[in-house]
C-alpha positions as CSV (number, residue, x, y, z in Angstrom):
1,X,4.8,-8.6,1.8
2,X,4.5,-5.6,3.4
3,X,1.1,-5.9,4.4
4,X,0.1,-6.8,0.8
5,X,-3.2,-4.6,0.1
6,X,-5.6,-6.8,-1.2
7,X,-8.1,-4.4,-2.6
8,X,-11.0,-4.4,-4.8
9,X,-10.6,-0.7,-5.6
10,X,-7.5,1.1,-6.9
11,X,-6.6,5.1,-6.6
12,X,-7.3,6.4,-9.8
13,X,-7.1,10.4,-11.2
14,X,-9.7,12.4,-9.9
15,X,-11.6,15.3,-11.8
16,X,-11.1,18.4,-12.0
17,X,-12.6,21.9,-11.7
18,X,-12.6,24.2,-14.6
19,X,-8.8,25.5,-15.6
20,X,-8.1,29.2,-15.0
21,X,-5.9,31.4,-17.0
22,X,-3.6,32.0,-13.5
23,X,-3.0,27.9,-13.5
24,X,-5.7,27.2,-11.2
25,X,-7.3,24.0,-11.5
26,X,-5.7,20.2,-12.3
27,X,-3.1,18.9,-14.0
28,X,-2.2,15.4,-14.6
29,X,1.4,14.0,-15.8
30,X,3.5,11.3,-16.3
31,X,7.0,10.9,-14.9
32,X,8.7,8.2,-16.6
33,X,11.5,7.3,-14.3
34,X,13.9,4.7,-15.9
35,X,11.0,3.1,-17.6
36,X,8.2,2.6,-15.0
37,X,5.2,5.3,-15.6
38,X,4.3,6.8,-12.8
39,X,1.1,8.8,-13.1
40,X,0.7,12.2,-11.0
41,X,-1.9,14.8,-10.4
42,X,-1.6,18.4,-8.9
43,X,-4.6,20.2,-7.7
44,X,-4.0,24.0,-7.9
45,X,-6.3,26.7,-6.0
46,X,-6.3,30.7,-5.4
47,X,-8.3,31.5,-2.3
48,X,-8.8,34.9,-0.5
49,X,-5.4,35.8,-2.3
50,X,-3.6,32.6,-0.7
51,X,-2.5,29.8,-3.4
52,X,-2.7,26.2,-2.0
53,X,-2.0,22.9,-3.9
54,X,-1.7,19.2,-3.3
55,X,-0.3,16.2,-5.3
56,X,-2.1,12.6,-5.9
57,X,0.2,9.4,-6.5
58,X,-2.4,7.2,-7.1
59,X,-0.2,4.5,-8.6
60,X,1.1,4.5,-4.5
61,X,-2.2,5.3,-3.1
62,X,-1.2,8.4,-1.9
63,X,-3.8,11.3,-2.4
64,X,-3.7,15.1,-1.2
65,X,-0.3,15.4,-0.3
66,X,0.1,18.9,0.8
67,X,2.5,21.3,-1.0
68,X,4.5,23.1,1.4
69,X,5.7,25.9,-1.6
70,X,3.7,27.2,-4.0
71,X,4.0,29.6,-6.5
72,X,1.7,30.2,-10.1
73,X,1.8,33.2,-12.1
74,X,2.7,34.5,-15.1
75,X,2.3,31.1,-16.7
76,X,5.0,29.6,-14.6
77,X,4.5,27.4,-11.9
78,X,6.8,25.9,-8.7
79,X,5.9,23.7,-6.0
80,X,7.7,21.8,-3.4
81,X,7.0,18.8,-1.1
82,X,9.4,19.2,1.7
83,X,8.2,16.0,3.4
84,X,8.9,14.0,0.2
85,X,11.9,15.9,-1.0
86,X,10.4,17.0,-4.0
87,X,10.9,20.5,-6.2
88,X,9.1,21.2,-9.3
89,X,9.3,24.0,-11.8
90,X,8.0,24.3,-15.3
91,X,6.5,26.8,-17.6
92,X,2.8,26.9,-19.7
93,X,3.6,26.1,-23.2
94,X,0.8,28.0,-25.1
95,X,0.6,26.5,-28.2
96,X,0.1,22.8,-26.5
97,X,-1.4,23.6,-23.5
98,X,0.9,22.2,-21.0
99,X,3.3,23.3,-18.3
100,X,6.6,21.4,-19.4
101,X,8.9,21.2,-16.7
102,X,12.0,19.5,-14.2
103,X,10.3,17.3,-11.4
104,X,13.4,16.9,-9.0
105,X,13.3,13.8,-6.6
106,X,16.7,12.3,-6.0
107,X,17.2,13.1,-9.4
108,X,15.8,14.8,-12.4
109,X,13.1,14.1,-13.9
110,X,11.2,15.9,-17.0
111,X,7.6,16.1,-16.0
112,X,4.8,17.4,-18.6
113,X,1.3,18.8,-17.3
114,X,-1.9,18.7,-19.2
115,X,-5.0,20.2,-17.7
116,X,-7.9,17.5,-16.2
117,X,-10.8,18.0,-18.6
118,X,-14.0,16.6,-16.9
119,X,-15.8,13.8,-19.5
120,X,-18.0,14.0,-21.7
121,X,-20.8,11.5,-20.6
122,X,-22.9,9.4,-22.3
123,X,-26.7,10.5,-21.4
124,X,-29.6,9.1,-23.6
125,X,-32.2,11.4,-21.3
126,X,-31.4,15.2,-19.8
127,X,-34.5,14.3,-18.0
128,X,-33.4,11.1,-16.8
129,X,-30.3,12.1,-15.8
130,X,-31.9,14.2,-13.3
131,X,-32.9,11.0,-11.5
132,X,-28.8,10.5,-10.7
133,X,-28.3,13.5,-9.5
134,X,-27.0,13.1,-5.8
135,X,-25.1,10.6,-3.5
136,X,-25.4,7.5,-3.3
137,X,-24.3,4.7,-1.2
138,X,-24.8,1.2,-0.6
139,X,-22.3,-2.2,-0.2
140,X,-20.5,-4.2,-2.6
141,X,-21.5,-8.1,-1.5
142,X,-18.1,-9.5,-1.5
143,X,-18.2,-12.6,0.6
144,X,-16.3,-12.2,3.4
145,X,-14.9,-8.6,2.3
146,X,-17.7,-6.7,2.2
147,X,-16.7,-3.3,0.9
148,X,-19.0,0.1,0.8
149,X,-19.8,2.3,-1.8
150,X,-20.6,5.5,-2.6
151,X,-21.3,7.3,-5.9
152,X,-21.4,11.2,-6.3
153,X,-23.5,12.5,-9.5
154,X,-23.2,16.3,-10.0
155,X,-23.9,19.3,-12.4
156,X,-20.5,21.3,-12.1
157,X,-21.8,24.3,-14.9
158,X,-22.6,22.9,-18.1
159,X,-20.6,19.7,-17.2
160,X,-21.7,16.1,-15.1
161,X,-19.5,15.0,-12.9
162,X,-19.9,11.6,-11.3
163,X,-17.0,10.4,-8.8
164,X,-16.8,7.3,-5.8
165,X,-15.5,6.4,-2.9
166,X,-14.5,3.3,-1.2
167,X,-14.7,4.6,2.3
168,X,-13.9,0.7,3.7
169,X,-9.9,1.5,1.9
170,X,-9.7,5.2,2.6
171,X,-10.2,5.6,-1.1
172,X,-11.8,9.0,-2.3
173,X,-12.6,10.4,-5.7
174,X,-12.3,7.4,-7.8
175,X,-12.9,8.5,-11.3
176,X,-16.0,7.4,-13.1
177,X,-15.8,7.5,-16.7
178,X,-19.2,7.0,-18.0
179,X,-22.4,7.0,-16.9
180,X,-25.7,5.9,-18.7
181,X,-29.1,5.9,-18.0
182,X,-32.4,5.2,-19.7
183,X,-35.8,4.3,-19.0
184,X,-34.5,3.2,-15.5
185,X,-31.5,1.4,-16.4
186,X,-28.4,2.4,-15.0
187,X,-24.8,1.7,-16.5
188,X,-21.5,3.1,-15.1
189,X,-17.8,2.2,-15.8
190,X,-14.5,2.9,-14.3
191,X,-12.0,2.2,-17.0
192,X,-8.8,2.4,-14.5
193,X,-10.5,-0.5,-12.6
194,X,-11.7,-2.7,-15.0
195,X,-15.0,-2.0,-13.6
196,X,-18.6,-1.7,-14.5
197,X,-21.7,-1.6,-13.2
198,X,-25.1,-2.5,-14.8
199,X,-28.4,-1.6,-12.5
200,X,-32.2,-0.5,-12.3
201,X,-34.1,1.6,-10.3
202,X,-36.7,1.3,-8.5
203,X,-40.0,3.1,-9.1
204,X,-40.1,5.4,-6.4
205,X,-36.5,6.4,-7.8
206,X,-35.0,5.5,-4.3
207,X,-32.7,2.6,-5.1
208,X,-30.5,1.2,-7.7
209,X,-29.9,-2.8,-7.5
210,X,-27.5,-4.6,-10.0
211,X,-24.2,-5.8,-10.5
212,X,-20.6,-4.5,-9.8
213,X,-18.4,-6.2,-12.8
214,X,-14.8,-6.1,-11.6
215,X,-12.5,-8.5,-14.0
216,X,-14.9,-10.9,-14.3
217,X,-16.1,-11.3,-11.3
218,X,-19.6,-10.1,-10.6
219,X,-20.8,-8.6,-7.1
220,X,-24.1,-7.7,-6.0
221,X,-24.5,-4.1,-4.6
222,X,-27.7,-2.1,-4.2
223,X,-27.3,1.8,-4.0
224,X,-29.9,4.1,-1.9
225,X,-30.3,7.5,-2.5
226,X,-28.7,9.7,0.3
227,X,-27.1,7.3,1.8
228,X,-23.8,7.9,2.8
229,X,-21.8,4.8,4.9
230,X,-18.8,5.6,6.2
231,X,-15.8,4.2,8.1
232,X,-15.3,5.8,11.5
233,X,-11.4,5.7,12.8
234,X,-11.3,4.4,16.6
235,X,-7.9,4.2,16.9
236,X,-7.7,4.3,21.0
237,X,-4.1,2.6,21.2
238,X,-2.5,5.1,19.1
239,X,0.1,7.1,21.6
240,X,-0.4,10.3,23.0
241,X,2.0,13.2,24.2
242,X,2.7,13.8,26.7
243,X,5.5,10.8,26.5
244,X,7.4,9.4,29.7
245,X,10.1,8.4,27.4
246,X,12.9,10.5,24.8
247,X,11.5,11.2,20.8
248,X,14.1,12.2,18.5
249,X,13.6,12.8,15.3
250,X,16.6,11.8,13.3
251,X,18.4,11.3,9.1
252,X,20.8,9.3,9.0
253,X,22.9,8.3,5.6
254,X,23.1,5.1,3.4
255,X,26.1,6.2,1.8
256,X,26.4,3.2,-0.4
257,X,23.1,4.1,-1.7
258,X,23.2,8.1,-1.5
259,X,19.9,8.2,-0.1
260,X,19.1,10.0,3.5
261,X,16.4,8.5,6.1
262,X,14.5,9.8,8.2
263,X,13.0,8.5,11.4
264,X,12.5,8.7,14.8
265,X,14.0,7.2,17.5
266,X,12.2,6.0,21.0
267,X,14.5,5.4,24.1
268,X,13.7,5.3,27.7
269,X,14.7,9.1,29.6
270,X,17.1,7.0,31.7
271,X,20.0,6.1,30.1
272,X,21.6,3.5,32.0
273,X,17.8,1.8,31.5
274,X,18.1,1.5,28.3
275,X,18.3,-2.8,27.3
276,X,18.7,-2.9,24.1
277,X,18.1,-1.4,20.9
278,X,15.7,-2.2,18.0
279,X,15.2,-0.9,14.2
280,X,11.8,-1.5,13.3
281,X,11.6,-2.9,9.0
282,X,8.4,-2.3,7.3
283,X,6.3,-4.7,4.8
284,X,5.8,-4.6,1.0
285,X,4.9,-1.1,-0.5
286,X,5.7,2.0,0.1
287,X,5.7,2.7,3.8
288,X,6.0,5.5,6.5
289,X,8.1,4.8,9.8
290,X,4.8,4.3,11.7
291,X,3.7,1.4,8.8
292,X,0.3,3.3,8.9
293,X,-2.4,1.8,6.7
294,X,-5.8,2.7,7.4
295,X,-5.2,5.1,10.1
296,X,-3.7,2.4,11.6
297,X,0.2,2.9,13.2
298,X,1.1,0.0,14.5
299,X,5.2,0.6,14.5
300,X,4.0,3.8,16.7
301,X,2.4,1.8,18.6
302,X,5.2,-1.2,19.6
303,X,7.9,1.2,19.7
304,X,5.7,3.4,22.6
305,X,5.4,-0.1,24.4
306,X,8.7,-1.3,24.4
307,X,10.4,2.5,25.4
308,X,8.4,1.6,28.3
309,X,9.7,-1.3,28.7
310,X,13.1,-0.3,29.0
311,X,13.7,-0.6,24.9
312,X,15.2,1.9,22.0
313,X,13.5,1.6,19.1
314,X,14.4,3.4,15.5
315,X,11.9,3.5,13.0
316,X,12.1,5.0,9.0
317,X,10.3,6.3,6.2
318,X,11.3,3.8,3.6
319,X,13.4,5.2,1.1
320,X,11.4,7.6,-1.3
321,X,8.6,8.0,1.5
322,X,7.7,11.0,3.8
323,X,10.6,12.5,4.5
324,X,13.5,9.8,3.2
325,X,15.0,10.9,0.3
326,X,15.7,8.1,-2.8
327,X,13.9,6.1,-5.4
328,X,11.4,3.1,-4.2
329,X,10.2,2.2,-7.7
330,X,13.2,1.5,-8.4
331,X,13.9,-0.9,-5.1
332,X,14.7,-4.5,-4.6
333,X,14.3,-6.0,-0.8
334,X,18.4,-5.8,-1.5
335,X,17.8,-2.2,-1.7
336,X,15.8,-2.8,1.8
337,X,19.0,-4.9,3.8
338,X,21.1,-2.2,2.6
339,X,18.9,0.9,4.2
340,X,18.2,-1.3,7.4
341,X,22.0,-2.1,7.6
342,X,23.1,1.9,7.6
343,X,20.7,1.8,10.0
344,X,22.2,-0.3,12.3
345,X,25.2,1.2,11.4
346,X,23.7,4.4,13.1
347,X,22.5,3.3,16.1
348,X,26.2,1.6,16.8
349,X,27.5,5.1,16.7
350,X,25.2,6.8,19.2
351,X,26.6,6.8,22.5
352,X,22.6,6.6,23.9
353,X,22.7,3.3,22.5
354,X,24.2,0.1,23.5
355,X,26.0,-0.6,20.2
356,X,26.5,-4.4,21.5
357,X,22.6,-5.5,21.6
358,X,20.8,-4.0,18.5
359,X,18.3,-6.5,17.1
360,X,15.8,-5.9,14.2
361,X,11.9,-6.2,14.4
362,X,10.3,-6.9,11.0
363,X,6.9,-7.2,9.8
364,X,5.7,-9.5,6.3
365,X,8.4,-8.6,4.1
366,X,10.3,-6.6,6.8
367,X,10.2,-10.2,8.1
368,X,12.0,-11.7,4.5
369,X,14.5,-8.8,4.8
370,X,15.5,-9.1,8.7
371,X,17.5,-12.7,7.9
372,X,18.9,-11.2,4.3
373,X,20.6,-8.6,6.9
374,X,21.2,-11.6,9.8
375,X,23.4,-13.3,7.3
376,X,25.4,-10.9,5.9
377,X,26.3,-9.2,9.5
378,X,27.0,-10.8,12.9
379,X,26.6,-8.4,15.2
380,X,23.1,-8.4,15.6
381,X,21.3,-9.5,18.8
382,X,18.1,-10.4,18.0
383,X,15.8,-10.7,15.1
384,X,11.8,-10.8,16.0
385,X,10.0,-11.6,12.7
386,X,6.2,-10.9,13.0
387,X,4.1,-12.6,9.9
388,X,7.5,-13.6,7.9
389,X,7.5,-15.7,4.7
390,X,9.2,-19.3,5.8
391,X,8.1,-20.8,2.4
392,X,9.5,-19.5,-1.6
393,X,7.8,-16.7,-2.3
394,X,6.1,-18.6,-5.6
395,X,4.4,-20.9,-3.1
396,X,3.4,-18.1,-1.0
397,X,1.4,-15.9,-3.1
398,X,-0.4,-18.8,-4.2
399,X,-1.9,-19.8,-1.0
400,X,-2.5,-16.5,-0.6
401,X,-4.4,-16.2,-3.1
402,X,-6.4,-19.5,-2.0
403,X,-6.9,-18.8,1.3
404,X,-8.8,-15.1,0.4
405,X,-10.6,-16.1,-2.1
406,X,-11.9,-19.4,0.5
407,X,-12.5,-17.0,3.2
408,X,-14.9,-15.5,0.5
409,X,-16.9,-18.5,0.0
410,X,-15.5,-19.6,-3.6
411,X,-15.8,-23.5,-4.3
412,X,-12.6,-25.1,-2.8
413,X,-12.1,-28.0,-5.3
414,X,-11.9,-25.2,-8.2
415,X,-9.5,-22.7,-5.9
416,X,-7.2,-26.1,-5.4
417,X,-6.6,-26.1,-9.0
418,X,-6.5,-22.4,-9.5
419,X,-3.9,-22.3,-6.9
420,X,-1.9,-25.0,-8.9
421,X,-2.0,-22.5,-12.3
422,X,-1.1,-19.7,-9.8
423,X,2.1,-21.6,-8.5
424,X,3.2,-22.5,-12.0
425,X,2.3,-19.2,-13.6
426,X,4.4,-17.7,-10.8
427,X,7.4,-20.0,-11.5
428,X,7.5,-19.3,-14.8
429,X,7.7,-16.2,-14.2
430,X,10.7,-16.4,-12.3
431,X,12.1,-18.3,-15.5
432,X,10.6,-15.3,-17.8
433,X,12.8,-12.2,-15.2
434,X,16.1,-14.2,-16.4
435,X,15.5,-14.8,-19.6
436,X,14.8,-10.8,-21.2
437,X,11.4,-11.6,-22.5
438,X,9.6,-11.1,-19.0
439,X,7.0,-8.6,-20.3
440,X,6.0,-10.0,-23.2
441,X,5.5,-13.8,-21.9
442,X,3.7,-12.2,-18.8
443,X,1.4,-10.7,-21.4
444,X,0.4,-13.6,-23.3
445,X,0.0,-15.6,-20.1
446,X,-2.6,-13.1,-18.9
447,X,-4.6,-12.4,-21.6
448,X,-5.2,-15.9,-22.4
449,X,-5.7,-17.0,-18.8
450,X,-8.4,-14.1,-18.6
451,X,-10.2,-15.1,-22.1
452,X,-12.9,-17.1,-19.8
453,X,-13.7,-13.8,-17.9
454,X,-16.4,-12.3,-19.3
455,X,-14.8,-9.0,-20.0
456,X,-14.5,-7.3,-23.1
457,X,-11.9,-6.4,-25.3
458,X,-11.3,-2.8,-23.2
459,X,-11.8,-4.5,-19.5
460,X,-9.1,-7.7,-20.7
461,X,-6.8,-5.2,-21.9
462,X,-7.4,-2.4,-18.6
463,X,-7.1,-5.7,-17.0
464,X,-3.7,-7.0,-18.4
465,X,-2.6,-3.7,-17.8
466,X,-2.9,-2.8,-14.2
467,X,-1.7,-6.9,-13.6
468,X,1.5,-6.7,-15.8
469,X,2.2,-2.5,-14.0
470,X,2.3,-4.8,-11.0
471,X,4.7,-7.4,-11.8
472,X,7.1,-5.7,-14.3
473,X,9.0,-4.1,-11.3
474,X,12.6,-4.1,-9.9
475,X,11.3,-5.3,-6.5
476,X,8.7,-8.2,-7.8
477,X,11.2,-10.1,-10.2
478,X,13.2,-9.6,-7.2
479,X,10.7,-10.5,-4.4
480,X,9.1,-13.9,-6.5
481,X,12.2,-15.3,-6.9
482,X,13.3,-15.3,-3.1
483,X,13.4,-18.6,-1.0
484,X,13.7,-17.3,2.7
485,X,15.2,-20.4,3.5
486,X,18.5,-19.7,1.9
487,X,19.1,-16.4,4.2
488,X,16.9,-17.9,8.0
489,X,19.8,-21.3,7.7
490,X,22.6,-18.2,8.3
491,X,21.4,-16.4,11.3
492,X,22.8,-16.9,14.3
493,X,21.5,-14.8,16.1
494,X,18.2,-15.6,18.7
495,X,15.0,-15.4,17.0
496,X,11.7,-15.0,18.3
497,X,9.0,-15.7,15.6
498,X,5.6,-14.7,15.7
499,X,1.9,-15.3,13.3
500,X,-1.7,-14.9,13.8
501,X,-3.8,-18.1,13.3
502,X,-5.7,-15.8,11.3
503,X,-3.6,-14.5,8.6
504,X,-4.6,-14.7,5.4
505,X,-1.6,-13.3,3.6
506,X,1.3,-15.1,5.3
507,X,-0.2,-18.0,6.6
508,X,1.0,-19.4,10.2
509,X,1.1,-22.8,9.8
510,X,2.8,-22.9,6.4
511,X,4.8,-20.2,7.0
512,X,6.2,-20.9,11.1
513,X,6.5,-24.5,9.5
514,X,8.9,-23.5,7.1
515,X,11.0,-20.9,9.4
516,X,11.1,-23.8,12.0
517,X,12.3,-26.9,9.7
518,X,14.6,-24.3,8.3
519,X,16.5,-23.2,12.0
520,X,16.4,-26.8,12.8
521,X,18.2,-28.4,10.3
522,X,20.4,-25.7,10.5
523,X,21.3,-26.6,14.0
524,X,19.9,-23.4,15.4
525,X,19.6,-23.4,19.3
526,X,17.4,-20.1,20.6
527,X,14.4,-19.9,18.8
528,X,11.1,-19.6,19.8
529,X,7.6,-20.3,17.1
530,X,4.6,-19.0,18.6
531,X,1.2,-18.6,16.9
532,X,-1.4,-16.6,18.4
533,X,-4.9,-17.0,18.6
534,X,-7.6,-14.8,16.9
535,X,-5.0,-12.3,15.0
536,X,-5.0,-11.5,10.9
537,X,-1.5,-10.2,9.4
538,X,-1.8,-7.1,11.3
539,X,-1.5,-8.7,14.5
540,X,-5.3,-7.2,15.2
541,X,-7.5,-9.7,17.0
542,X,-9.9,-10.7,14.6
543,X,-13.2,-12.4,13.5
544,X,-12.1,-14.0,9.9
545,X,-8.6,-12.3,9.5
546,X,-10.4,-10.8,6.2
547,X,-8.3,-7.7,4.7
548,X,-11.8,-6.2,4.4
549,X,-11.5,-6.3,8.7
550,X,-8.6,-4.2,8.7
551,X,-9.8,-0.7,8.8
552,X,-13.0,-1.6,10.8
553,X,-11.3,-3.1,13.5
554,X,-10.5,-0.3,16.4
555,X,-7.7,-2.8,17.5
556,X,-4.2,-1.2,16.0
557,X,-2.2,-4.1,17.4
558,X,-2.4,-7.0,20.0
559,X,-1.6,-6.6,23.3
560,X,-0.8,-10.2,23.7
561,X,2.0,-10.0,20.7
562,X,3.5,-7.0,22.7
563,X,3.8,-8.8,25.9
564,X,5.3,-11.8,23.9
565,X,7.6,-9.2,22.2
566,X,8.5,-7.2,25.1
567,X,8.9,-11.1,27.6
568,X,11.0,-12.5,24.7
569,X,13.2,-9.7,25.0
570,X,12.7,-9.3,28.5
571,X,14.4,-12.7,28.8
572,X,17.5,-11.7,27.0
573,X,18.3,-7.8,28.1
């Protein structure tokens, strides 16, 4: 599930500064890649003669993404992304406005850019509006995910600029859309959320207390003047050069696909030390070879353990990602097996590498597509599945569902039922992907499931929206409709499976239950089922297991799951 991101807020566009006549400023776009919209920004600057410029993918939550070439004059403009394979060029069109251009990506894309045009906002007072001016901060009262907040009101010229943060997901600039206030009441929405927030402030002008509206559900949060909370990254098991081990970078080729990798491989210096091999398969979403997610690297980090341990370990930039080449919006977990496979394919071929005892490690989904690979192949060694789905995928997301919102403190007789609707709506849908009408019939379901909401007609449809955006994807038709049981009866090779007692997205018990009944009525002999005590789907050791834990916790992964990793394999190589 690759780490599933259960988050309140969502990357949106940010604003922009006022457009210059050289191209300085921001643009925002569309690419439209083989149906799916995929919304982009650039940010454009000319200092001390030097042009610099980044690229947001909020849709991926991927923000300031350096451009390594850059060049804007004369009304034309190219940029490339070297880490992301990605060229650009286009030319200002004067009578629309817009730089019309080729985005170029593993394949061709056309790409129009309009310029960011700060909003207009809707102030009742000058005067009052003063009283907004500056940051503030505060927490949004989710039980059991507490997230903070903070809120940036500014006069940029003659325009007001009003942006947030979510500093809890790593989330910057979130784009406000309108702001309102009058004789002390404060009203802001964020239209790419389905957000809203309705306040008053105090009399001294110091705080702001009132709701956050977010799809119905309603969230206390009180926001103080100057204040400015904000995560701090520990990250103390994160590895450090100098290394007593060999890192290689390395590409390799998934020739059925067309698509280059990128990665890098971890091997003990000896050679004749080296055990076995291991190519490391990331969760849901698009994902780097260190499976960061908030500052967190935990592939970085079990790779540095093993090599010390005596193990190789390869792992990749999914397809599409850093500096992999290829299209993951347009990816199935088949897509996945098939990367992975070329993969192993490479390691066989090194001569650093014992080509007889390569095994996969894979994390939530990674965990899904380890067996899809296990049954096609039989010449891998091992498979060690950390948080993998042992139950259909419908069944999954629902308790998932049920066991966040519980952890929140929502009424457990209502979430019972609610996770009932959820498994049939999810059923369904795997009906609706076969039959052609998916979209449509997703639609319909939403909208009148969400009538009871308390939204209006702009936050149901924004609501609808970002939901359907979701599932209306190659990979989710795909991923809803997968029973891991079919693919965990075929493996034969050992398996050592591993959960947290705390994991709220792929639960242990269900979940090892499921991978267990599954190996033993398929008459499978080495196996081992472990859960371990105090760790969330990270493998962090953990309070609640609460996704809102993920970032605070200075933990990047458990020591104790390494050791298991590391003795498992110990016992074999």
């Amino acid at each position: 599930m690759k780490t599933f991101k259960i988050k309140l807020m969502i990357v949106c566009l940010i604003f922009s500064s006022y457009l210059r006549a050289d191209l300085s400023g921001d643009w925002q776009g569309e690419l439209d890649i083989n149906g799916t919209k995929l919304p982009l920004v650039i940010h454009l600057v000319q200092e001390s003669g030097q042009q610099k410029g980044t690229l947001d993918s909020p849709a991926q939550g991927a923000m300031g993404i350096p451009m390594t070439a850059l060049e804007f004059s004369d009304n034309k403009l190219m940029f490339e992304i070297a880490e992301i394979g990605v060229h650009y060029e286009g030319s200002l069109d004067e009578s629309t406005g817009s730089i019309e251009g080729n985005f170029i990506q593993g394949g061709v894309f056309k790409l129009s850019l309009s310029p960011v045009k700060p909003e207009a906002f809707s102030t009742t007072n000058s005067s009052d509006i003063n009283d907004l001016l500056g940051q503030w901060g505060g927490t949004i009262e989710i039980p059991g995910s507490p997230l903070s907040y903070i809120l940036h009101v500014k006069i940029d010229g003659e325009k007001l600029v009003v942006t947030a943060d979510s500093p809890d997901q790593g989330a910057t600039d979130l784009v406000v859309d309108t702001i309102t206030i009058e004789s002390g009441r404060v009203i802001f929405t964020m239209d790419a959320l389905g957000a809203e927030f309705k306040g008053s402030m105090s009399e001294d002008k110091k705080t702001i207390q009132g709701d956050f509206i977010q799809q119905g559900m309603i969230f206390k949060l009180q926001l103080t003047q100057g204040n400015s909370p904000k995560q701090v990254y520990e990250r103390p098991q994160e590895p450090k050069a100098p290394f007593n081990y060999h890192v290689e970078e390395v590409t390799l080729k998934n020739v059925h696909a067309n698509i280059t990798l990128a990665g890098t491989l971890t091997r003990p210096n000896d050679l004749s030390s080296v055990k076995a091999a291991a190519v490391m398969i990331t969760g849901s979403g698009p994902q780097d070879r260190d499976e960061t997610i908030f500052k967190h690297k935990p592939f970085w980090v079990i790779a540095d353990y093993l090599a010390q341990q005596g193990f190789a370990v390869l792992r990749l930039d999914d397809r599409g990602v850093g500096a992999s080449s290829g299209d993951f919006s347009q990816a199935t977990s088949e897509d996945f097996v098939s990367d992975i496979s070329a993969a192993v394919d490479y390691l066989q071929q090194r001569k650093d590498i014992p080509a007889d005892k390569i095994g996969l490690i894979g994390h939530s989904e990674g965990g899904m597509i380890a067996p899809m690979l296990a049954a096609q192949r039989s010449d891998l060694s091992f498979l060690v599945l950390l948080a993998a789905p042992g139950m259909p995928i419908t069944e999954l997301y629902a308790e998932q569902k049920f066991l966040i919102a519980k952890a929140m403190g929502q009424d457990v007789k209502l979430l019972e039922q609610q996770r009932k609707k959820d498994l049939a709506f999810h059923e369904k849908m795997v009906v609706w992907s076969k039959t052609g009408d998916f979209e449509q019939q997703v639609t319909d379901y939403l909208a009148d499931s969400m009538k009871s909401q308390n939204m209006d007609k702009k936050q149901l449809k924004l609501a609808v929206d970002n939901s359907l955006k979701f599932y209306n994807t190659p990979w989710f038709k795909y991923f809803i409709a997968h029973k891991p049981a079919e693919f965990l009866s075929q493996v034969k090779a050992p398996i050592l499976a591993l959960n947290g007692e705390n994991d709220l997205q792929v639960a242990a018990v269900s979940n090892l239950n499921g991978i267990e009944q599954t190996l033993n009525q398929a008459g499978h002999k080495d196996f081992i089922i472990k859960t371990l005590p105090k760790l969330n789907h990270l493998f962090q050791t953990s309070d609640t297991g609460s996704t809102a834990e993920y970032g605070k916790l200075t933990e990047t992964f458990s020591p104790l799951a390494l050791k298991e990793m590391s003795d498992w394999l110990g016992q074999r190589f």
